[in-house]
Each structure stands twice: as structure tokens, then as C-alpha cells.
N, C-alpha and C positions, 0 to 999 in steps of 0.2 A: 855667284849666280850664273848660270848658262845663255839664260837668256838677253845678257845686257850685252850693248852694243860698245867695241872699241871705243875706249876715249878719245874727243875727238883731238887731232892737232893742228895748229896754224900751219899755213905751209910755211915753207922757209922764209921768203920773202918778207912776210908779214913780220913772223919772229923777230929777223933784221931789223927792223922800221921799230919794233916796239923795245927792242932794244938799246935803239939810235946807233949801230953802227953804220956809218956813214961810208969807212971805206969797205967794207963785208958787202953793202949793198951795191957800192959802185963797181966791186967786184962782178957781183951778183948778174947785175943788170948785163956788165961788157959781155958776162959769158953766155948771158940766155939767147935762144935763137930767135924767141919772141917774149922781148920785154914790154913790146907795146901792152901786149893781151894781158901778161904778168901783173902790168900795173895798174891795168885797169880791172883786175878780177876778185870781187868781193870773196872772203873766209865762207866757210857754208855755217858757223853759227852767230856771229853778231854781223855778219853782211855788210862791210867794212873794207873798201879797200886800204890798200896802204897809204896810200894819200892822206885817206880818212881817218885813218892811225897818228898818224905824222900829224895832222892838224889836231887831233882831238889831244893827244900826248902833248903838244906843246913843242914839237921838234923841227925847230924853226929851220935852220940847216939840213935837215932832212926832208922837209914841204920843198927847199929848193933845191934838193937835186931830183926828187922825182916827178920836179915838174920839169926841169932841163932835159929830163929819157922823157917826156912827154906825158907824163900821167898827165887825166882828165877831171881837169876840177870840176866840170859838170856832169861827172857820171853821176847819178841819181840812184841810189839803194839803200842800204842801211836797213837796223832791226825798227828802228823806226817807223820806218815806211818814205819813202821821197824824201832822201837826205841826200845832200850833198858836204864835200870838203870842208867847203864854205859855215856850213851849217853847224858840223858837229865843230871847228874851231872857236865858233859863239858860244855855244851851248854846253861844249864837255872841255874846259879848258882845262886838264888833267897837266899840262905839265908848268913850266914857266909861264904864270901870268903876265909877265909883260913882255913874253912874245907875241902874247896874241893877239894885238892890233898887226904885228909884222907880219904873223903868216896869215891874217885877213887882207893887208893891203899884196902881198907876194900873190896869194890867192888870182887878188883884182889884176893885177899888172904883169907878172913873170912866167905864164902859163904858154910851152907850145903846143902843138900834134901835129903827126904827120900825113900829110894829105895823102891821096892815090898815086900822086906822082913822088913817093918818098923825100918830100920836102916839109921839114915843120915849120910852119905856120903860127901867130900868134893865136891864142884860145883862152882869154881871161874867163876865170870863173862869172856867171851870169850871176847877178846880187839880187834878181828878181823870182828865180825857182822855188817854188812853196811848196812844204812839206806837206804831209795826208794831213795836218791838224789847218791849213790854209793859213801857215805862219809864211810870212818871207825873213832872211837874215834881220831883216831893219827890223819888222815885229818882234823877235830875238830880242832883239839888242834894247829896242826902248823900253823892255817889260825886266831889264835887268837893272839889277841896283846903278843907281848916277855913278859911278865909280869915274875915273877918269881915264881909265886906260877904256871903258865901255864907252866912255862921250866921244873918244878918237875913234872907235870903230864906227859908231853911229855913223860922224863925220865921212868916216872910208867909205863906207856904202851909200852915204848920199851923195858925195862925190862922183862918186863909179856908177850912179843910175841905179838903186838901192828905191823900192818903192813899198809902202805896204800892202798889202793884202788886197785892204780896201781900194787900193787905188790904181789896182790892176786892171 
């Protein structure tokens, strides 16, 4: 057909992340001139950055090194609509299920960026940002089977100031 448009492709970076090589990316990151922007910049078709890749895949060692080059666990996109890291690790746990209280609580706790004065900073993922449906993580998480790897997450996000919706 002439009229169809190039298939689209992840850029590299992403590919990396969804692959989990771990040193390709740490590669990846040393050589880019701007990893910050890199890490924070969503695909153009599911709107996802790699972070959001890394949490939703289940790649728990990969959640933490792209939060150690500073990815932002609070950047807010997705095909969803007002998704965060946070979010899609509750919701799309694609890879190893019993990571995913780790890369919820790494989320909470292991996050930097770097401020104007080229110093990072700590930046834990906010447990209170709500998606376009007016869910927060914790609304996620209670509306999921009791399981007990979801009863620890619960716990993570009521720990970390994790509120719902209604009680924002």
C-alpha cells in the first residue's frame, strides 16, 4: 500500500529497558549527552517511558538503575492518560510477580534528579497522583485480588502517604 505510514520503532533506549539489558543501558546512558531528557521521554505509541517499561515488565534491577541516572518516577503520561512508574508497576505487573512490591517500595524510596545546580537530589515517587479514571496507586491496589504480595504493596503505599482518591 503506498499510502501506509513506516512502521513505527521504539527508540533504542526503550528496546534496552524492554529487553532488560542492564549493561547495554548503562552503556547507553554513559554515552548519551542527555540522559536526563532520554529517560524521561515517553515512545510516541504507548507513551511510556522507560522507567514505565522497567516497572510495568517487572525489571527490578533495571527500575534501579534508571532511577540512580535520575529517571522521574513522577513524570505523568502513558496511553492511559495521567500514568505514572508507580502506577503501571500495580497495574501491568508483566514481568516477575514478586518483584513487584520491590520496584513499588524502590519507586517509594530510591528515586533522584538533578536540580539546576547539577546536583541530584532525592525525588521518591508521589503515592498520591491520580490517573484521568480518579484512581490513586492505593485505589489500584485495594480493588486487586487480597493476594499477599498486593497486601505488602498496600502496606508500601500506606507507609509512604498512599491516600485514596476520596481522601484527597
Amino acid at each position: 500500500m503506498l499510502n501506509e505510514p513506516p512502521p513505527y520503532i521504539l527508540p533504542e533506549l526503550h528496546q534496552l529497558v524492554d529487553n532488560n539489558d542492564l549493561s547495554a543501558v548503562d552503556d547507553y546512558l554513559q554515552a548519551s549527552a542527555t540522559p536526563i531528557e532520554e529517560l524521561n521521554t515517553p515512545d510516541e505509541i504507548e507513551h511510556m517511558t522507560p522507567l514505565m517499561r522497567a516497572a510495568s515488565n517487572g525489571h527490578l534491577e533495571m527500575v534501579h538503575l534508571l532511577l540512580s541516572y535520575g529517571a522521574d518516577p513522577n513524570h505523568v503520561v502513558g496511553a492511559g492518560g495521567n500514568e505514572t512508574a508507580l502506577m503501571y508497576a500495580i497495574v501491568a505487573p508483566n514481568g516477575v510477580i514478586s518483584d513487584t512490591a520491590a520496584i513499588v517500595e524502590a519507586l517509594l524510596t530510591n528515586s533522584t534528579r538533578e536540580d539546576i545546580n547539577g546536583n541530584f537530589v532525592p525525588v521518591d515517587a508521589d503515592p498520591n497522583i491520580f490517573n484521568i479514571a480518579n484512581h490513586t496507586p492505593l485505589d489500584v491496589a485495594l480493588a486487586a485480588e487480597a493476594d499477599p504480595i498486593m497486601m505488602q504493596i498496600r502496606d508500601l503505599l500506606i507507609e509512604h502517604g498512599g491516600r485514596l482518591f476520596s481522601e484527597l
